[in-house]
PAMAR-333601 format. One line per field, with one value per residue: residue in three letters; x, y, z of N, C-alpha, C in turn. Coordinates in nm, 4 decimals. Example, Ala and Ser with C-alpha at 12.3 -4.5 7.8 and 13.67 -1.06 7.14 Angstrom:
<sites>
residu: [Ala;Ser];
n.x: [1.3190;1.2850];
n.y: [-0.5690;-0.2250];
n.z: [0.7800;0.7080];
ca.x: [1.2300;1.3670];
ca.y: [-0.4500;-0.1060];
ca.z: [0.7800;0.7140];
c.x: [1.3200;1.2900];
c.y: [-0.3300;0.0030];
c.z: [0.7800;0.7870];
</sites>
This chain:
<sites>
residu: [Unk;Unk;Unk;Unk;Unk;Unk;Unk;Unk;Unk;Unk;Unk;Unk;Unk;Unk;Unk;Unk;Unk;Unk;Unk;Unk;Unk;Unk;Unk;Unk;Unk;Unk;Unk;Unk;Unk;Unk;Unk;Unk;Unk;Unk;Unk;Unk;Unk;Unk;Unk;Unk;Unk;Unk;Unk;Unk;Unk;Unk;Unk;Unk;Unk;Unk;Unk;Unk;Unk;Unk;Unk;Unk;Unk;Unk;Unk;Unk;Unk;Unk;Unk;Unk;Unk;Unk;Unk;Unk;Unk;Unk;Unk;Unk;Unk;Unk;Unk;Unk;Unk;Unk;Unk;Unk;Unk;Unk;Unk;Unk;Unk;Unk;Unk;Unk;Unk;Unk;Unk;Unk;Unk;Unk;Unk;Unk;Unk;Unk;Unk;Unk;Unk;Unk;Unk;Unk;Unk;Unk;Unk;Unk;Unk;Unk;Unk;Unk;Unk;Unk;Unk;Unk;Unk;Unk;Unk;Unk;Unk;Unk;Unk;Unk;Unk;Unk;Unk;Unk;Unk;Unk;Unk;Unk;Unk;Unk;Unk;Unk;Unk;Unk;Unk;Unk;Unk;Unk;Unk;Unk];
n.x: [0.9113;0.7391;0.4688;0.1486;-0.0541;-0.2789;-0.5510;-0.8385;-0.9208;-0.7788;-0.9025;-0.9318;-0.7347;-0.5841;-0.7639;-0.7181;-0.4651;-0.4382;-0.5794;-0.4371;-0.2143;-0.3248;-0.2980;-0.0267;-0.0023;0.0097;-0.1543;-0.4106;-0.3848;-0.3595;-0.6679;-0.7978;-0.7213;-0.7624;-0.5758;-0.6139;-0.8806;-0.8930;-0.6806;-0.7977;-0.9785;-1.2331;-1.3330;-1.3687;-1.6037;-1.6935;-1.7483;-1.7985;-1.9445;-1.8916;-1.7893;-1.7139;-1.4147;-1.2148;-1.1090;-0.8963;-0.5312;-0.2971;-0.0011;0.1866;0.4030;0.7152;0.8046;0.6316;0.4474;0.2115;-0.0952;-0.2664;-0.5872;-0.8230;-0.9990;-1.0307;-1.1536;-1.3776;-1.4609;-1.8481;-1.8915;-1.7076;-1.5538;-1.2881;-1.0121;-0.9593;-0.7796;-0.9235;-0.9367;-1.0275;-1.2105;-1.1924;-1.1826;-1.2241;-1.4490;-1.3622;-1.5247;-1.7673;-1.7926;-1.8260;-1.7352;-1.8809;-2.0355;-2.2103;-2.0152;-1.9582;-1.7031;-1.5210;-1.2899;-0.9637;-0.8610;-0.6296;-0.6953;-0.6323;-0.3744;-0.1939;-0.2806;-0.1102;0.0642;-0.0411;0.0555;0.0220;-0.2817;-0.5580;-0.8268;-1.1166;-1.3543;-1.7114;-2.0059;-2.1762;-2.3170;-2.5240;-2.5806;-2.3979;-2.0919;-2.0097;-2.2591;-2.3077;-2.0903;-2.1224;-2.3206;-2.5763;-2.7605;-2.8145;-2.7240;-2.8515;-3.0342;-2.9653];
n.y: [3.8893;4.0667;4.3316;4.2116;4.3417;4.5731;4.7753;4.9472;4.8869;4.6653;4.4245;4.2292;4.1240;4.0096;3.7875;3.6806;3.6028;3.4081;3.1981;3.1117;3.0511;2.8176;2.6451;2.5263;2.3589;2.0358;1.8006;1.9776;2.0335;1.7734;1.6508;1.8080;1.8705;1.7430;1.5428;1.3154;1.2473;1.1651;0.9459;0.7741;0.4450;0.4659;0.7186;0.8895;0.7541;0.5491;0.2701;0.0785;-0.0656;-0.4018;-0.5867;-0.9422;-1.0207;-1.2651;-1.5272;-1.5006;-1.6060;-1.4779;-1.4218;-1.3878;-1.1979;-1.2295;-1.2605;-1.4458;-1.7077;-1.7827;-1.8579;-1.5885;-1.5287;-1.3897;-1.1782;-1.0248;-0.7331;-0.5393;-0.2271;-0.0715;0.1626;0.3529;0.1756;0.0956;-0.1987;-0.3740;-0.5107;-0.7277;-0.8811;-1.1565;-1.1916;-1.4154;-1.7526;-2.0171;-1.8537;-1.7871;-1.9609;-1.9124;-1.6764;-1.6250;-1.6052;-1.3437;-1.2723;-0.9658;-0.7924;-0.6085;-0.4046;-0.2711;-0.0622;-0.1368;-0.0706;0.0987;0.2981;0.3695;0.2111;-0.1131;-0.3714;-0.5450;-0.8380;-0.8745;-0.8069;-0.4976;-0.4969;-0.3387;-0.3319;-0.5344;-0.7266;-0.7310;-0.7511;-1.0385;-1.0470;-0.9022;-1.0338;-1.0299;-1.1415;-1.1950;-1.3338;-1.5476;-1.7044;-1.7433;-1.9240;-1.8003;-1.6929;-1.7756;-1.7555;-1.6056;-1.7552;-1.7114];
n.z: [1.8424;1.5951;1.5226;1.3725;1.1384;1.2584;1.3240;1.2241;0.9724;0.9477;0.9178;0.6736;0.5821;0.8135;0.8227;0.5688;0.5729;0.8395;0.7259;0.4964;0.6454;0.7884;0.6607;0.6969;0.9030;1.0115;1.0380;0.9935;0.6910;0.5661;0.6150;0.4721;0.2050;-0.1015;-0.2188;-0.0904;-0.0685;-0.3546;-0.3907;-0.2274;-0.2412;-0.1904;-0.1992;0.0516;0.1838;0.4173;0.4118;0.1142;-0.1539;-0.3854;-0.6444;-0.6494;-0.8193;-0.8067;-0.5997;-0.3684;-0.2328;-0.0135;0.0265;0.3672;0.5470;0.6339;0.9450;0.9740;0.8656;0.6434;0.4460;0.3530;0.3523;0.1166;-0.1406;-0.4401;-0.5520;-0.7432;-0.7374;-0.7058;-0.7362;-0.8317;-1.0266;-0.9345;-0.8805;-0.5895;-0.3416;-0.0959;0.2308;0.3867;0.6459;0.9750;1.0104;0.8217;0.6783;0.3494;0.2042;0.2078;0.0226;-0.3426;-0.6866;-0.8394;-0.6262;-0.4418;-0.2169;0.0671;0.1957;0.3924;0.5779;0.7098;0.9678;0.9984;0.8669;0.5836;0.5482;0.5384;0.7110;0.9871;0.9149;0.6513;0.3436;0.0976;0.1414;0.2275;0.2722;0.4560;0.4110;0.4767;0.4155;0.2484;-0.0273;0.1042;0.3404;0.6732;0.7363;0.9591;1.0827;0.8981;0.9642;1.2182;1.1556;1.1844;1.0191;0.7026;0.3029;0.0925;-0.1740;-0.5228];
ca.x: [0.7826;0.7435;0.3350;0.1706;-0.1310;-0.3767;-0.6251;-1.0029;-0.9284;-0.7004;-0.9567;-0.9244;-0.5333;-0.5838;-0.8498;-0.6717;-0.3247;-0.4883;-0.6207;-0.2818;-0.1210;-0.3557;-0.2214;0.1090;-0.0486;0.0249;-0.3128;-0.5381;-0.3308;-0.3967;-0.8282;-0.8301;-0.6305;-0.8390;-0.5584;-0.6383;-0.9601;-0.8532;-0.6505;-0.8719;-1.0804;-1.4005;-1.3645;-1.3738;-1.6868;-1.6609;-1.8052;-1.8284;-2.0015;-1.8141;-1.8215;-1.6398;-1.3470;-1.1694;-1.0287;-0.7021;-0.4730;-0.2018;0.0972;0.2435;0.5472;0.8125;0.8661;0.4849;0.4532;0.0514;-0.1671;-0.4586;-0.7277;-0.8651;-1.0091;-0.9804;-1.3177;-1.4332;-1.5853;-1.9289;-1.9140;-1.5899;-1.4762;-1.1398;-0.9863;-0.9037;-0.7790;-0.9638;-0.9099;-1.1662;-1.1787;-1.2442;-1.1792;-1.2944;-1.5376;-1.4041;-1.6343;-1.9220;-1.7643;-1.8304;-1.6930;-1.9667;-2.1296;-2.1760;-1.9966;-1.9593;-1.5928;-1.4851;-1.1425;-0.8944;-0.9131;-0.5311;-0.7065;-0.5442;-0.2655;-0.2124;-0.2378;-0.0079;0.1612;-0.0782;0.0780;-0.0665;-0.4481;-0.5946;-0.9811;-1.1911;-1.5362;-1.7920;-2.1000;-2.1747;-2.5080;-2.6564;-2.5570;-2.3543;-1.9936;-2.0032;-2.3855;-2.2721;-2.0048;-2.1911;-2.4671;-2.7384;-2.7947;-2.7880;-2.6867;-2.9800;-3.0418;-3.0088];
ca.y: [3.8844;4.1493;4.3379;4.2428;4.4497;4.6638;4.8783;4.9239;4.8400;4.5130;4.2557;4.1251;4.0953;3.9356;3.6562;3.5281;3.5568;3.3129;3.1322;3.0832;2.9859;2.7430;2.4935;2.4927;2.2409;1.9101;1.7450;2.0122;1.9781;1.6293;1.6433;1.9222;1.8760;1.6617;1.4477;1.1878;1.1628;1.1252;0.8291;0.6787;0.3615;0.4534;0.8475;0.9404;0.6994;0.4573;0.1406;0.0341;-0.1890;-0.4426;-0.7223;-1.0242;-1.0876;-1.3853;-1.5133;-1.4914;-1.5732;-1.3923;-1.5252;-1.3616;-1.1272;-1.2997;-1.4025;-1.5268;-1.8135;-1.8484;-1.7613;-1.4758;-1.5579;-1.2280;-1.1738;-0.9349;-0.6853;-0.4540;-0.1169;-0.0459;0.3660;0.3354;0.0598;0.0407;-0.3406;-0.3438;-0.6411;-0.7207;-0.9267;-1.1997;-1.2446;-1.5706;-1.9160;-2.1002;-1.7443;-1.7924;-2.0637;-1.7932;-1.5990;-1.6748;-1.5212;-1.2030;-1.1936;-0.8771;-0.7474;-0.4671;-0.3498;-0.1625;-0.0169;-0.2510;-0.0532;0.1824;0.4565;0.3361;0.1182;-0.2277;-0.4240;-0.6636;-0.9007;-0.9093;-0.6519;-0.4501;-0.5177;-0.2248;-0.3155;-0.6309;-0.7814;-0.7041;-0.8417;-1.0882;-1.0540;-0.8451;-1.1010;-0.9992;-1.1983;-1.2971;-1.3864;-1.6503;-1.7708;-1.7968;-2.0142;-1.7609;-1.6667;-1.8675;-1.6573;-1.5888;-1.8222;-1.6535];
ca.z: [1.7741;1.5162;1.5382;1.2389;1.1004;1.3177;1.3455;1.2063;0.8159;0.9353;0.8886;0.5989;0.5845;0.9400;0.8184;0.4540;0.6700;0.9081;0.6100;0.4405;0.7821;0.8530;0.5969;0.7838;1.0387;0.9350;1.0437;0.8745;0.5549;0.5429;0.6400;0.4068;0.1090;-0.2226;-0.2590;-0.0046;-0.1409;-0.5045;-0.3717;-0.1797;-0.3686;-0.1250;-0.2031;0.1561;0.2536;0.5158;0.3014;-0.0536;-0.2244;-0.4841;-0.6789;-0.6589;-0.9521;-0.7768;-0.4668;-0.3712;-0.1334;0.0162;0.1616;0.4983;0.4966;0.6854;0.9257;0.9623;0.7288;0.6521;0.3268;0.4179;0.2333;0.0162;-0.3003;-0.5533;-0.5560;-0.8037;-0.6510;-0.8478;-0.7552;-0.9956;-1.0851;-0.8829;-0.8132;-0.4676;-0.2715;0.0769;0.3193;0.4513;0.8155;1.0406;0.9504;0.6670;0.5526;0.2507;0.1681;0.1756;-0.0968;-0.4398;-0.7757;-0.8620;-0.5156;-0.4116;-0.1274;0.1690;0.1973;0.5131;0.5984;0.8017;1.0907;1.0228;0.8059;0.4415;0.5753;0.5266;0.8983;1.0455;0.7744;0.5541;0.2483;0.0309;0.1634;0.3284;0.3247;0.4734;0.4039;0.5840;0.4598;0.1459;-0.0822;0.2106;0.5041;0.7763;0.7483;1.0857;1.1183;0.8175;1.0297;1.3805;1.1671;1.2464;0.9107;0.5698;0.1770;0.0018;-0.2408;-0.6149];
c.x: [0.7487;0.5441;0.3282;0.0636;-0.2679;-0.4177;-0.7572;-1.0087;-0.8425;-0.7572;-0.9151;-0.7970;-0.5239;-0.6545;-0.7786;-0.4981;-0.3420;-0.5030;-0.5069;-0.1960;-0.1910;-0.2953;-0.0575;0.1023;-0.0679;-0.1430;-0.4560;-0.5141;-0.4296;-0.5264;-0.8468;-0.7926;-0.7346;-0.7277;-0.5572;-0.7658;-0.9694;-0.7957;-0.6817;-0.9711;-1.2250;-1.4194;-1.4346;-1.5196;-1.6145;-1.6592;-1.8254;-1.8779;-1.9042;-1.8595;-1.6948;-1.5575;-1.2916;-1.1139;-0.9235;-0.6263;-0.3095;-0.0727;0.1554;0.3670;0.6131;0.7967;0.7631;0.5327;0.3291;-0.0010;-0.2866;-0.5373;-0.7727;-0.9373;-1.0142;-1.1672;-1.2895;-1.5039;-1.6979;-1.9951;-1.7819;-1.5071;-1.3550;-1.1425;-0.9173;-0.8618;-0.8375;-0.9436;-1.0348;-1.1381;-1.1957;-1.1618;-1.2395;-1.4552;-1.5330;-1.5160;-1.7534;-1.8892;-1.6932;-1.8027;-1.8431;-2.0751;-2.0793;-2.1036;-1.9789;-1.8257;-1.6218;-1.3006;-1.1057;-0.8631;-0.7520;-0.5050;-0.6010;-0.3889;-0.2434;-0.1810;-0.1674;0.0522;0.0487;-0.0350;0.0278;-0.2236;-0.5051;-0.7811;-1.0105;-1.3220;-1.5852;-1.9488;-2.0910;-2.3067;-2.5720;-2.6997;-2.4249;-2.2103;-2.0148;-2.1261;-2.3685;-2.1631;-1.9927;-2.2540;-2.6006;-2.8118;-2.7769;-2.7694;-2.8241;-2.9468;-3.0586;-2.9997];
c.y: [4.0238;4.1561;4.3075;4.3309;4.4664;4.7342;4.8447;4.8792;4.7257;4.4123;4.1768;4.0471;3.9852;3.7636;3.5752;3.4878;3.4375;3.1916;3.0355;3.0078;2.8271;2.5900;2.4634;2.3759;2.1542;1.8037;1.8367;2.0004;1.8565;1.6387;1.7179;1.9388;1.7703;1.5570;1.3175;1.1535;1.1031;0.9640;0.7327;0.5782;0.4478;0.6105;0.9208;0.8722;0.5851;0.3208;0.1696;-0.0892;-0.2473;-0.5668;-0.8174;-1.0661;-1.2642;-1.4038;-1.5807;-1.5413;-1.5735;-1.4377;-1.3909;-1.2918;-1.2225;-1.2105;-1.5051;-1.6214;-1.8793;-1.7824;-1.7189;-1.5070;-1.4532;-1.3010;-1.0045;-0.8817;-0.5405;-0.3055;-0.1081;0.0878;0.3891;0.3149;-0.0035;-0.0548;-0.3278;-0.5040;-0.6683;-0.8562;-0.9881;-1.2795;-1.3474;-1.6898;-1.9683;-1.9680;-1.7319;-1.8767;-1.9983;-1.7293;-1.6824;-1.5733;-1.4459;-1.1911;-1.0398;-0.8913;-0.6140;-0.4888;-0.2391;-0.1461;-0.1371;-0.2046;0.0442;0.3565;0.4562;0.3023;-0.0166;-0.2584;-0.5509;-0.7556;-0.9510;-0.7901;-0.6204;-0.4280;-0.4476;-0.2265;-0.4665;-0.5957;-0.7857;-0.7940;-0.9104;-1.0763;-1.0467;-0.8793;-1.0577;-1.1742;-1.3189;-1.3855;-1.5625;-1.7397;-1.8325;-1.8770;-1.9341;-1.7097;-1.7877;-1.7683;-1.7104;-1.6989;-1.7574;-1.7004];
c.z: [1.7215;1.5195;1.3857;1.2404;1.1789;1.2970;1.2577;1.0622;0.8109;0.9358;0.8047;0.5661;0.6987;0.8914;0.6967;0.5284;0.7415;0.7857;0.5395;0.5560;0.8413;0.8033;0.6013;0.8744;0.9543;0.9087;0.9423;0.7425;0.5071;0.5630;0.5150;0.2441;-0.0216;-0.2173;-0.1983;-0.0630;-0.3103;-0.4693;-0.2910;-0.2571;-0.3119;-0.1970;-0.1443;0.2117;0.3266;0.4528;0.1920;-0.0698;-0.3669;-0.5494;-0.6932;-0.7861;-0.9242;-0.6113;-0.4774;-0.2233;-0.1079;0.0876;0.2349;0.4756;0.6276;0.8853;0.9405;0.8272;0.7479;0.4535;0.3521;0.3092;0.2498;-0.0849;-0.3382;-0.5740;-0.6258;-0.7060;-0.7480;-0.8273;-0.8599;-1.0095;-1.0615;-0.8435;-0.6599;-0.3868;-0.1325;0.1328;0.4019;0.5896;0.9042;0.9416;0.8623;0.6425;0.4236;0.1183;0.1394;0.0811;-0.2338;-0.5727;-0.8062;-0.7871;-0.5233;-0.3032;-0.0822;0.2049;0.3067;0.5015;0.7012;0.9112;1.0853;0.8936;0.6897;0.4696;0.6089;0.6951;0.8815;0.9318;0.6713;0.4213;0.1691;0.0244;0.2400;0.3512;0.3547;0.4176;0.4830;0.5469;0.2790;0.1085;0.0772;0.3293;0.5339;0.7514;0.8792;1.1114;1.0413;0.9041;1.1479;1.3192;1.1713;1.0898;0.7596;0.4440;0.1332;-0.0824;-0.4306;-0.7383];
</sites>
């Protein structure tokens, strides 16, 4: 281990050195870096809001053999099509072409889960109800 620079005028050499070194570490890279949020649809928020283009569904990568029911949602902070993923049993019945909806992540931080491919966000709530509340019964969709 070679000294590097000391004494009473080595600050500043010491702090952008640090500086420069820090984006060696794989994890701060990545937190730190713009291009994760460039390619993110949400652009680093947790939820988005969207609108409904169509619904879709997805067939199963092998060796599953099912079709996920999705649709195809607009963001309306800008404008990216994103595919999500609608959760429970017959929910898609609550979603109708240009409801709104609430888009969350699928729970592996921009990576598609388990055999469903390419689909990295779920639905969370529809025109301002709660997915599940619609699906327990405890709620009813606005009427518009």
């Amino acid at each position: 281990m070679g000294t590097g620079p000391r004494g009473i005028r080595a600050g500043r050499k010491l702090r952008s050195h640090r500086k420069e070194q820090k984006w060696a570490n794989k994890r701060y890279a990545r937190s730190h870096s713009l291009t994760g949020l460039k390619a993110n649809p949400f652009g680093g928020a947790s939820h988005a809001k969207g609108i409904v283009l169509e619904r879709i569904g997805i067939e199963a990568k092998q060796p599953n053999s099912a079709i996920r029911k999705s649709c195809r949602v607009q963001l309306i902070k800008n404008g990216k099509k994103i595919a999500a993923f609608v959760p429970r049993d017959g929910c898609l019945n609550f979603i109708e072409e240009n409801d709104e909806v609430l888009i969350s992540g699928f729970g592996r931080k921009g990576h598609s889960v388990g055999d469903i491919p390419g689909v990295r966000f779920k639905v969370v709530k529809v025109a301002g109800v709660a997915l599940l509340a619609l699906f327990k019964a405890k709620k009813e969709k606005p009427r518009t």
